[in-house]
C-alpha positions, 0 to 999 in steps of 0.5 A, a space after each residue: 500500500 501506498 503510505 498516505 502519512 508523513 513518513 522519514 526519508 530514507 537514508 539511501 533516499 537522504 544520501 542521493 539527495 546529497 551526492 545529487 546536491 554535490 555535483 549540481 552545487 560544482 563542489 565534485 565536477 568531474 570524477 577524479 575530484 572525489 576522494 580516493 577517487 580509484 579505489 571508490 571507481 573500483 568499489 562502485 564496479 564491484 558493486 554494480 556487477 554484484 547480486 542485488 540483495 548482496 549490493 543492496 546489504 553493502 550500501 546499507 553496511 557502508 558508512 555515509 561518507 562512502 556511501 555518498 562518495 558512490 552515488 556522487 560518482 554513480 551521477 557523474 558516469 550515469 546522470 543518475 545517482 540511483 544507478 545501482 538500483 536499475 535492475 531492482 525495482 524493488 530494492 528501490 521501492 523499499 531504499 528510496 521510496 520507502 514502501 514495503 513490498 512482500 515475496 510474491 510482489 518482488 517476483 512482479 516487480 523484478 520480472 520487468 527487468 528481465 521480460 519486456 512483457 509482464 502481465 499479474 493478475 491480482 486478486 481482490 484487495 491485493 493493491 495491484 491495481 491502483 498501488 504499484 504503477 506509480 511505484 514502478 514508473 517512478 523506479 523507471 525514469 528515476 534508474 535512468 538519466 534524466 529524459 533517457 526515459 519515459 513511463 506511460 500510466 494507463 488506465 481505463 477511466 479517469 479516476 484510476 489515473 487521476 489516483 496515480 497522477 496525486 500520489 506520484 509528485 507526493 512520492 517524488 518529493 518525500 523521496 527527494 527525486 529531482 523534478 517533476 518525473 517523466 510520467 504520463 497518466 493516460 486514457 483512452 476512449 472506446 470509440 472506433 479510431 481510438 486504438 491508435 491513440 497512443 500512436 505517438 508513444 516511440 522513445 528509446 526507454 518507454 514503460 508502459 503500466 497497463 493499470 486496473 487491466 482486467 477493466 479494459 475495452 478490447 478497443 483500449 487493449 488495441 491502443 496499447 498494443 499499438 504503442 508498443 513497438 520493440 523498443 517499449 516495456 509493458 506491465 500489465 497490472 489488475 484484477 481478471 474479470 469474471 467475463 471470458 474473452 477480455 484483453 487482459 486474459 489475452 495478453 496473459 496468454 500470450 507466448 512473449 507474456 510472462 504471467 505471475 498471478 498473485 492468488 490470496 495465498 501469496 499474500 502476507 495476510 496468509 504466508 505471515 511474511 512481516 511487512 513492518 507497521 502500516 504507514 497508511 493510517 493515521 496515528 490514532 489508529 495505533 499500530 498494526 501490519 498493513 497485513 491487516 488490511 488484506 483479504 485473508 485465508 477465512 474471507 477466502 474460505 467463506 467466498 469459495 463457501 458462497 459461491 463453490 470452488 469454480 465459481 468464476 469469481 472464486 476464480 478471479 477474485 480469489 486465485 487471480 486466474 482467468 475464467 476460460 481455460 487454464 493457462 500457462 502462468 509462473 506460480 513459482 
């Protein structure tokens, strides 16, 4: 969930804002002007060539002078001091942004490095839906340099993209990333014509986030696919609808999709992973997990009760699977 109170930034958060403030201010212009500049270039290979739970656990160890002294030269040979996180945008969510991510939800978010087309169904209450597009288009532009890339929010009715449009600048600032980020919070329409909406969307480094997917027109569904070409990345984020035949359930059964549905088991109000305290309730709610905000392993027992096991809202709602014929998903 997106935090909807004051949280601190984070301390990766604060010590890119300084290296940033370094090289703008003229203080580091070039590489050799940072201390021990060699040995720092050495580290900063190192360290980009490493795993990214081992690069994240070095940052963490390391003092803030290093530290910094990376990022600053990170921004000096990338246009970017968050460099390091380009092939982990959930290690960037949780060091930068400040938001808690789960098991299930980093296989999502860290498949869209690998595979230009991902496609996660969601169960209800799960926050795919609204959540994790403003979160992912901001980890796209921030990785990169500044106008080397561009992230597409799109949504199906105004009122999902006006949601990411108010959190994205609120996300941005708290993290200190410079600017107003390169994102775009889209629409189309349903009439005919409408599918080449988007045909103007060809940059180098594009990201289209296809939110609240499972809600879109087979019209709305064509603009997507026609904005993108071999150059732009999709992710594809929502609830499947009980109704066969959706777009959505189309591009999870592509063969270039790489499919990963996230059922109400994998979440952590049934896996009992800890997600730290909600920070999206306000203080006088007291503290408590985000957990407790999710669907759970008895709301589920009681729908599938209701409704029967292929019920296809138990199929939806509960599994994150399609109502037509089983397909060929990532349940790992």
């Amino acid at each position: 969930m997106l935090p909807t109170v004051e949280t601190p930034r984070t301390r990766t958060a604060a010590l890119a804002v300084r290296a940033r403030n370094v090289v703008d201010s003229g203080l580091v212009p070039r590489t050799s002007a940072v201390p021990d500049w060699l040995a720092r270039l050495d580290q900063l290979e190192s360290l980009t060539a490493a795993p990214a739970p081992i690069r994240r656990a070095t940052l963490a160890r390391l003092d803030d002078e290093t530290a910094c002294d990376l990022l600053v030269l990170s921004y000096l040979r990338h246009g970017t001091p968050y460099a390091l996180w380009a092939d982990t945008p959930s290690g960037f969510i949780e060091d930068v942004l400040a938001v808690r991510t789960w098991a299930r939800l980093r296989t999502v978010l860290d498949a869209t490095v690998e595979h230009p087309r991902v496609v996660a169904p969601a169960c209800f209450g799960s926050g795919a839906r609204r959540h994790l597009a403003p979160l992912l288009a901001l980890w796209h532009v921030a990785v990169r340099r500044d106008l080397d890339a561009m992230a597409v929010i799109l949504s199906p009715t105004r009122r999902i993209a006006d949601h990411a449009r108010r959190h994205m600048p609120r996300l941005a600032e708290q993290a200190g990333l410079p600017r107003e980020p390169v994102v775009h919070c889209m629409t189309t329409g349903t009439d005919p014509g409408d599918q080449f909406a988007l045909a103007g969307l060809y940059t180098p480094n594009a990201l289209v986030i296809a939110t609240d997917a499972g809600c879109f027109h087979p019209v709305q569904g064509a603009a997507v696919d026609h904005a993108l070409d071999g150059r732009a990345r999709l992710v594809a984020l929502g609830v499947p609808e009980p109704t066969p035949g959706t777009w959505f359930e189309d591009l999870a059964r592509r063969a270039t999709s790489r499919t990963i549905p996230m059922a109400v088991s994998d979440l952590p109000s049934v896996t009992g992973e800890e997600l730290g305290p909600c920070t999206s309730c306000p203080p006088e709610h007291g503290a408590h997990s985000p957990a407790l905000h999710l669907p759970d392993a008895r709301w589920a027992t009681r729908q599938i009760a209701a409704h029967g096991p292929t019920h296809p809202l138990v199929v939806t709602r509960i599994h994150a699977g399609f109502p037509g014929a089983v397909a060929a998903v990532d349940a790992t």
